[in-house]
C-alpha positions as CSV (number, residue, x, y, z in Angstrom):
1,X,26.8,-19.9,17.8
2,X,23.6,-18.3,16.8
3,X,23.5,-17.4,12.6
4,X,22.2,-13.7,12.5
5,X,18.6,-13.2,10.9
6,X,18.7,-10.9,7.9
7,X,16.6,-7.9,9.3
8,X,13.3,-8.6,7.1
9,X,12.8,-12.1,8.5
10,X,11.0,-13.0,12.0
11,X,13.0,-15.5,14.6
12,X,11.8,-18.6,12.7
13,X,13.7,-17.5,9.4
14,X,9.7,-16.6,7.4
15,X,9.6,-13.1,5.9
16,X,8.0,-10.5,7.0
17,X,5.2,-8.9,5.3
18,X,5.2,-11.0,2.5
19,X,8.9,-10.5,1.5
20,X,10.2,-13.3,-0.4
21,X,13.7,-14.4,0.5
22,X,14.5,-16.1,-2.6
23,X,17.6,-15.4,-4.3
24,X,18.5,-13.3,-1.4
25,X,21.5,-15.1,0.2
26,X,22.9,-12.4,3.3
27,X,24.8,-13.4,6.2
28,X,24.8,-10.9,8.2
29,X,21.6,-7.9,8.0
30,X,22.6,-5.8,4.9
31,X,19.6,-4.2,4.3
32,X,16.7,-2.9,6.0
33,X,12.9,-1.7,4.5
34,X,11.7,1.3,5.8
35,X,9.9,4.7,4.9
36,X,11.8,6.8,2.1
37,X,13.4,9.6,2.5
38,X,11.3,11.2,-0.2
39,X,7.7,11.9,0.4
40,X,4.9,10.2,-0.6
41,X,6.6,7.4,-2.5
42,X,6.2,4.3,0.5
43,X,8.9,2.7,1.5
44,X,12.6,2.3,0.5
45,X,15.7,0.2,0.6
46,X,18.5,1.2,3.6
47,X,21.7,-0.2,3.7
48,X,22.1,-1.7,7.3
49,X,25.5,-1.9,7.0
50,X,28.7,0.0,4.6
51,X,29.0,-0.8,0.8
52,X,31.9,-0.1,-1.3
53,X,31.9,0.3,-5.3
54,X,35.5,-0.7,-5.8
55,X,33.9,-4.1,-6.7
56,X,30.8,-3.2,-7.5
57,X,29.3,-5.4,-5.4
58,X,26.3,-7.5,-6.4
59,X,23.5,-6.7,-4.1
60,X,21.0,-9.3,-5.0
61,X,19.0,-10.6,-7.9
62,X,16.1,-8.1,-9.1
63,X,13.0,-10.1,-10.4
64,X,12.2,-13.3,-9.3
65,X,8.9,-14.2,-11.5
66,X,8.9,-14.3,-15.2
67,X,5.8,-12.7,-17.0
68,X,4.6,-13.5,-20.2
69,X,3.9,-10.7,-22.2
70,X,0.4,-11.2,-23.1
71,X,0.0,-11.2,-19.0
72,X,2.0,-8.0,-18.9
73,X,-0.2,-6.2,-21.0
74,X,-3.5,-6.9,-18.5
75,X,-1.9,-5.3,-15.7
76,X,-2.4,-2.2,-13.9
77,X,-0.4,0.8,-13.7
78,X,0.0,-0.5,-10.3
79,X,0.8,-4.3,-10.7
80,X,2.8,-3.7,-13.4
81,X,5.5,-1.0,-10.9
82,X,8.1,-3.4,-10.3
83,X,8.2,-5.2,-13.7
84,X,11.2,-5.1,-15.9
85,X,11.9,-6.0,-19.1
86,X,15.6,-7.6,-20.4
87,X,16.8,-5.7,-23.3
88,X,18.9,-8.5,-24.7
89,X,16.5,-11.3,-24.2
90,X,13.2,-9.6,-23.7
91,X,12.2,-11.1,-20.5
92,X,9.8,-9.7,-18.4
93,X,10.5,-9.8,-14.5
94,X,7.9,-8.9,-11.8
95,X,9.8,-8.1,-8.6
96,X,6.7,-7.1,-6.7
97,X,8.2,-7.2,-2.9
98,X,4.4,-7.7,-1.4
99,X,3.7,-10.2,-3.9
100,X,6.3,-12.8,-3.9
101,X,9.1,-10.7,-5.2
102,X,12.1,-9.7,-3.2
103,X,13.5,-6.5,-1.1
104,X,15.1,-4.9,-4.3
105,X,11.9,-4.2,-5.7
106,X,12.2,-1.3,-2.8
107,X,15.0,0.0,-4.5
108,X,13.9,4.1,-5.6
109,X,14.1,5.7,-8.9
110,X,15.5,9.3,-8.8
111,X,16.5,11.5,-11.7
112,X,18.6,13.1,-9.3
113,X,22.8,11.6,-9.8
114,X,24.2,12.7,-6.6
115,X,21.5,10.4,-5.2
116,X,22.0,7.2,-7.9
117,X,24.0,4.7,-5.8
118,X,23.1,1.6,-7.8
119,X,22.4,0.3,-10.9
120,X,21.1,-2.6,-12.9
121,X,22.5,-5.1,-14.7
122,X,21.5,-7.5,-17.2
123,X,23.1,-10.9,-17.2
124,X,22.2,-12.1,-20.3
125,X,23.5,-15.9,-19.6
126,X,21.5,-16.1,-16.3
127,X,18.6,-14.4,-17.8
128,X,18.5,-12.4,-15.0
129,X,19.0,-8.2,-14.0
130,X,21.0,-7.8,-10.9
131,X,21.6,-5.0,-8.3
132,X,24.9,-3.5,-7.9
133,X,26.6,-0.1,-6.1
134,X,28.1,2.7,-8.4
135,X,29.6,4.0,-5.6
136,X,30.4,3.7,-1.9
137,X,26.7,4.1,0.1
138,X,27.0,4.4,4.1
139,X,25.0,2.4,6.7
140,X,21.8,4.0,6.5
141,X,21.9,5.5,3.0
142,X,19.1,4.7,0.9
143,X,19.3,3.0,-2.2
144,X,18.7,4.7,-5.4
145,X,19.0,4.4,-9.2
146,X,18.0,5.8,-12.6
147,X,14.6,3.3,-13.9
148,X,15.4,4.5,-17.4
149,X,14.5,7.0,-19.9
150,X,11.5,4.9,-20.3
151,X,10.3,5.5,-16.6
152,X,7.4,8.0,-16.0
153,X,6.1,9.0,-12.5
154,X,3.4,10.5,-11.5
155,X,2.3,11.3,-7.6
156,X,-0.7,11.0,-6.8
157,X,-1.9,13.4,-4.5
C-alpha cells in the first residue's frame, strides 16, 4: 500500500514552499495551508480532517530554531512574527514557516474566543511550546488562538 502524503509535501515527500517537516510526524493529511478567512492577514492553518478536545490533542511542536537573544533584538518587526519566547526557561523560538520553521507558525491570533480553538503550551522538560485544541474544530475550520496580552497588531493597509 501506498503511505498517504501529508497535504504540504510534493510526491517525493520535500515540502512545499519551503515548509519544513520537522517535528511534524502526520499519517494521514491533518492539515492544510491556505488563505485566511480574515482579510489581509496571508494565509492560515485548516484542519483537513475532525479534531476533538476531549484529549486535547497535541497538534505539533511550535518552534523549531532557537534564537539567541542578542539575535532577537536585530530583527525586524517582520522576522521577528513568528518568534516566541518560553516563560519558564526563556527560550526564544523562531517558527518562521517560509524560513525553515513549520506549518504551526500559520496558526492565527484572534482576540475573538468563539474563534480560539487552540492554544500553546509550554513543556518546560522538552524546552519546547506545543500546539493543542481547546475544543472540538471541524474539517475545514481554521485554526486560531490568543498570542498573548503581549501581542500587538497592526494591518497595514
Amino acid at each position: 500500500t501506498m503511505a498517504r502524503i501529508p497535504p504540504w509535501t510534493n510526491k517525493n515527500n520535500k515540502s512545499k514552499g519551503g515548509l519544513s517537516l520537522r517535528g511534524m510526524h502526520a499519517v494521514e493529511p491533518a492539515f492544510c495551508v491556505k488563505l485566511s478567512s480574515v482579510a489581509n492577514i496571508g494565509h492560515g492553518l485548516f484542519a483537513a480532517k475532525n479534531f476533538f478536545a476531549s484529549n486535547f490533542i497535541r497538534l505539533g511542536p511550535y518552534g523549531t530554531q532557537q534564537i539567541a537573544e542578542d539575535v532577537f533584538k536585530t530583527m525586524t518587526d517582520e522576522q521577528s512574527s513568528y518568534v516566541i519566547t518560553l516563560k519558564k526557561s526563556g527560550t526564544i523560538l523562531n517558527n518562521d514557516p517560509n524560513n525553515g520553521g513549520n506549518i504551526m507558525g500559520y496558526i492565527n491570533h484572534s482576540n475573538d474566543k468563539t474563534k480560539q480553538n487552540c492554544e500553546f503550551v509550554e513543556e518546560v522538560d522538552k524546552c519546547a511550546v506545543y500546539v493543542w485544541t481547546t475544543k472540538n474544530v471541524t474539517k475545514g475550520t481554521e485554526f486560531f488562538t490568543n498570542y498573548g496580552s503581549n501581542y500587538t497588531f497592526e494591518q497595514k493597509k
